[in-house]
C-alpha positions in Angstrom: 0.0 0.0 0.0 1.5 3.5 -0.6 1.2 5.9 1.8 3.4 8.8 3.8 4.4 6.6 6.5 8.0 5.3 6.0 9.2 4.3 9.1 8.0 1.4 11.9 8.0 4.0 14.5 6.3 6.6 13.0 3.8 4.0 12.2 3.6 2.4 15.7 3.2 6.2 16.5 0.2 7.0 14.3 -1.3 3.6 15.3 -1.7 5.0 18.7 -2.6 8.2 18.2 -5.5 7.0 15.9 -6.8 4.3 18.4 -7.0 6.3 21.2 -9.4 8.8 19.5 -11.3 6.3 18.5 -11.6 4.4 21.4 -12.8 7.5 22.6 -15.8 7.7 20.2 -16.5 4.0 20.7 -19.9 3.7 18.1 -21.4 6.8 19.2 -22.7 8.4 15.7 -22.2 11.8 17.9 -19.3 11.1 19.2 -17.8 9.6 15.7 -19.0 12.8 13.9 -17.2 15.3 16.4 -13.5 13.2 15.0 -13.9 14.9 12.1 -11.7 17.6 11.6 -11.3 20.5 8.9 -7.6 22.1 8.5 -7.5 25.6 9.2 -3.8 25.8 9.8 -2.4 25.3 5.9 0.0 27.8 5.1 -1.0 27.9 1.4 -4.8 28.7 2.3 -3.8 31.0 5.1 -1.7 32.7 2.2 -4.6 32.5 -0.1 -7.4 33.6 2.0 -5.0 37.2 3.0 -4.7 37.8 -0.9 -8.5 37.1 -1.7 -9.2 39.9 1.7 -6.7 42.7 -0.1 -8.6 42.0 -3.3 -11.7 42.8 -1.2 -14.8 40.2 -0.5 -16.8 41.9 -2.5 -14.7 42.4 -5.8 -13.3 38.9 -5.5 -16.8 37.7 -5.5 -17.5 39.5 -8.8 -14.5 37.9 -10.1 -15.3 34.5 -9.4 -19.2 34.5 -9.8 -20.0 33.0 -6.2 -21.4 35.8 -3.4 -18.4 34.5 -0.7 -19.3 34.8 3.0 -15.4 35.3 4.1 -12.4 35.1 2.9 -10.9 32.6 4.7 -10.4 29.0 3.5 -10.4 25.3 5.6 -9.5 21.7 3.7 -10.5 18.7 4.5 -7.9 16.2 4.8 -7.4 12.9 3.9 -4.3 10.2 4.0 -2.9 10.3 0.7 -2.9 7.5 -1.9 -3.4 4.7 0.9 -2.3 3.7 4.5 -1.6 1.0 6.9 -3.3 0.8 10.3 -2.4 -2.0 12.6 -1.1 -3.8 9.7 -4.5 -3.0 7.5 -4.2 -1.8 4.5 -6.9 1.3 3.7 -6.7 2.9 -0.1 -7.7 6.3 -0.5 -6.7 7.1 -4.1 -8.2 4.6 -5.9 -7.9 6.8 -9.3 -4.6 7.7 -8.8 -1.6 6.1 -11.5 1.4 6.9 -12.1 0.9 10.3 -9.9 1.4 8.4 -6.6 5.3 8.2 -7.7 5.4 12.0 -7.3 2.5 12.8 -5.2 3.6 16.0 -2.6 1.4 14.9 -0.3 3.2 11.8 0.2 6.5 14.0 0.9 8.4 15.5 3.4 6.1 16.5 6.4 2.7 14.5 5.4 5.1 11.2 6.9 4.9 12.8 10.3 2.5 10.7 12.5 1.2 14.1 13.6 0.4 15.3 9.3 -1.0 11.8 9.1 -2.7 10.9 12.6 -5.6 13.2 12.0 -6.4 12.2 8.1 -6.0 8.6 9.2 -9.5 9.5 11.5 -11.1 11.5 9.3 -11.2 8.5 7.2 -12.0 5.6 9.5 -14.4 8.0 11.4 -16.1 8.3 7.9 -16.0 4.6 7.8 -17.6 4.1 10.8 -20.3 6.0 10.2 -21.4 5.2 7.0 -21.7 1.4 8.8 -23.7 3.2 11.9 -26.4 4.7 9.8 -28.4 6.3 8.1 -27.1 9.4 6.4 -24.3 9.7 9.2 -21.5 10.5 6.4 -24.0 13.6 5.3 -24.9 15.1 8.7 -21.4 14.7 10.1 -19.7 16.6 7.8 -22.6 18.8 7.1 -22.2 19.5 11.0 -18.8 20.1 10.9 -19.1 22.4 8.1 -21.7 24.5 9.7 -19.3 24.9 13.3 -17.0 27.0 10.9 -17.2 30.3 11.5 -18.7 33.0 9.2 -15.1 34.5 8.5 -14.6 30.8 6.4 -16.1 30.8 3.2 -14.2 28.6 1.2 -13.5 24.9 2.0 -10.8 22.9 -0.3 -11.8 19.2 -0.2 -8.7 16.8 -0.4 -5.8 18.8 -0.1 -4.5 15.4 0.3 -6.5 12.3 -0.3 -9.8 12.3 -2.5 -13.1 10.7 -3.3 -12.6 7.2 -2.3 -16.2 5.5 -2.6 -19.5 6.5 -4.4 -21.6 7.1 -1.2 -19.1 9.8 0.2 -18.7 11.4 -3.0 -22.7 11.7 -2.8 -22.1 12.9 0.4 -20.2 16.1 0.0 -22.5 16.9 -3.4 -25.6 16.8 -0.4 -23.6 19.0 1.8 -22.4 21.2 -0.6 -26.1 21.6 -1.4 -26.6 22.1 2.2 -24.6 25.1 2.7 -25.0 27.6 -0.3 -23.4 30.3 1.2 -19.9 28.7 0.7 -18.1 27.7 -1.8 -16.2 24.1 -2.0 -13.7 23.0 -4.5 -11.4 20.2 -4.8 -9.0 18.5 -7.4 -9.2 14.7 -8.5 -8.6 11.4 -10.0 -11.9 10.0 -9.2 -13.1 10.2 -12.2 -15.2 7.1 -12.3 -16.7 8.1 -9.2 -17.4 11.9 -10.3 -17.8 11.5 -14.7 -17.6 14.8 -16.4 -21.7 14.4 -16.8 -22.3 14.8 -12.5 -24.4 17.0 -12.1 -22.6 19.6 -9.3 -24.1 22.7 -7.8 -23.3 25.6 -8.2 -21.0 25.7 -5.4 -19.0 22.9 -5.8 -16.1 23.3 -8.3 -14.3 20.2 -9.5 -10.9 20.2 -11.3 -9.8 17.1 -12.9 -6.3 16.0 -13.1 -4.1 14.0 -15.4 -2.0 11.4 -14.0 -4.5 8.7 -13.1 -5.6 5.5 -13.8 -8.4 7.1 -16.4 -7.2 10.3 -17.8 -9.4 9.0 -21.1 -12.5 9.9 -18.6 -11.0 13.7 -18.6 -12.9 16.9 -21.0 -10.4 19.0 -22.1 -12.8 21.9 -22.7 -13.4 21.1 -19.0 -11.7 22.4 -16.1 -8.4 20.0 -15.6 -4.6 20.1 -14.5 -1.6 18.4 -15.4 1.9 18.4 -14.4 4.8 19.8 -16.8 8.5 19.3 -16.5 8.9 23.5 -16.2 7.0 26.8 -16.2 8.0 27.5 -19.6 6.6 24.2 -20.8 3.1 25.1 -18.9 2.9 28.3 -20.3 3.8 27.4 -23.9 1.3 24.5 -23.8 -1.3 27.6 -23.0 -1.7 27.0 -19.1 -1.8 28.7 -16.3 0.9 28.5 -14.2 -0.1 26.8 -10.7 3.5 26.8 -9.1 2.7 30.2 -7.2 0.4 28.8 -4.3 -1.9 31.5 -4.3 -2.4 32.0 -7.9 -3.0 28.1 -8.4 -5.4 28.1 -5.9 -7.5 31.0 -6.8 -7.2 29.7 -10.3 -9.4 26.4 -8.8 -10.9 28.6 -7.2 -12.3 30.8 -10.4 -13.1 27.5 -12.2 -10.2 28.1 -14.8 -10.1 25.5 -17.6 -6.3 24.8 -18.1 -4.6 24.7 -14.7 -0.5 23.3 -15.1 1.9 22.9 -12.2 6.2 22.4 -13.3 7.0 19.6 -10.6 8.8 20.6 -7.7 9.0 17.9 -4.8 11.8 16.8 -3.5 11.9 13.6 -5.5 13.6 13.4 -8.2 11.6 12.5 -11.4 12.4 10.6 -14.1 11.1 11.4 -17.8 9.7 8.8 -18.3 7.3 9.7 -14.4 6.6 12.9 -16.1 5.6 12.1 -19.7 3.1 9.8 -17.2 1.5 12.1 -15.0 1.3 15.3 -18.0 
């Protein structure tokens, strides 16, 4: 299974940390729904969120077509690719291809049992309770949606991780639904689970990216990303250029058709990983 994680102790660590909030829950539905936690500490959305407030709610707004409530932006979190949990493997990316070579959010700090404690319970919390019942998926994270505060009006789904099954992909389009004041967006490989025909409101923005195990599922005339070897590549292919944090995320953001990103994690590709994931 690929995941973060590539250590025993860090493991053993995260194991821990995982089962003791879960012991805590037990199979409360209540107590399983309170687990689930939304970022608010990202550096990149912090960064983002500033640079949408100096534009000003208002005109940013305009710019984007949605009426924002704030400015400021939480992600939901997930274990990237796949992870191990007392020797149990759990897969998370289940479009994902050749990306999971290069995959940032399997770099650097996301193998820190503290990166990967809390997006290993967000997903066995949302296991739990889609085996507790009915609708508990929906009215958790619709709950823990609506205990952000009015400042947040953005929420970025899958900064790591992404749509792993059908019924939590329904999920966030019901919540998303749920909460029209605020505006969700996400990237993905999921592309069996969310085809280019799903019907999305409004408020939920989907960007599909290249690199997966059905790019032939992907529009072109449709908001996507790929990854390019550099910026000048990106730019003479006609994209927009995605390695400035806040510009590629207010490009998702803005629904922008051709998103590109020049790799730049501290692997080392090969061309042959590049001409897979572009």
């Amino acid at each position: 299974m690929n995941g973060a994680i590539r250590s025993k102790a860090t493991q053993g660590k995260t194991d821990r940390a995982v089962d003791q909030r879960l012991a805590l829950a037990g199979n409360d539905p209540a107590k399983l729904a309170a687990l689930l936690t939304l970022s608010k500490s990202n550096a990149k959305l912090k960064m983002t969120g500033k640079a949408i407030k100096a534009i000003g709610l208002q005109e940013f707004s305009s710019q984007i077509g949605f009426p924002l409530r704030g400015h400021n932006i939480a992600a939901f979190n997930l274990p990237a690719g796949g992870y191990t949990l007392r020797g149990e493997s759990f897969k998370v990316c289940i479009g994902a291809g050749a990306c999971l070579a290069l995959c940032y959010a399997m770099q650097g700090r996301y193998g820190m049992s503290t990166s990967q404690a809390p997006r290993v319970v967000n997903h066995q919390t949302l296991l739990r309770l889609n085996g507790a019942y009915s609708n508990g998926v929906i009215k958790a994270l619709d709950g823990m949606v609506k205990r952000l505060g009015r400042s947040f009006g953005l929420v970025r789904l899958h900064d790591s991780g992404d749509f792993f099954a059908d019924w939590y992909a329904y999920a966030w389009l019901i919540v998303a639904r749920m909460n029209p004041d605020i505006l969700f967006y996400c990237y993905t490989k999921s592309h069996t689970i969310f085809p280019d025909h799903t019907t999305a409101p409004a408020n939920l923005r989907i960007v599909r990216s290249y690199g997966g195990k059905r790019d032939d599922l992907i529009d072109d005339d449709k908001p996507h990303a790929r990854i390019f070897e550099s910026v000048k590549a990106l730019k003479d292919a006609g994209y927009i250029n995605a390695n400035d944090e806040v510009d590629g995320e207010i490009a998702t953001i803005a629904g922008e058709q051709r998103i590109g990103l020049a790799y730049h994690g501290t692997r080392k590709p090969t061309p042959a990983q590049l001409r897979a994931v572009a």
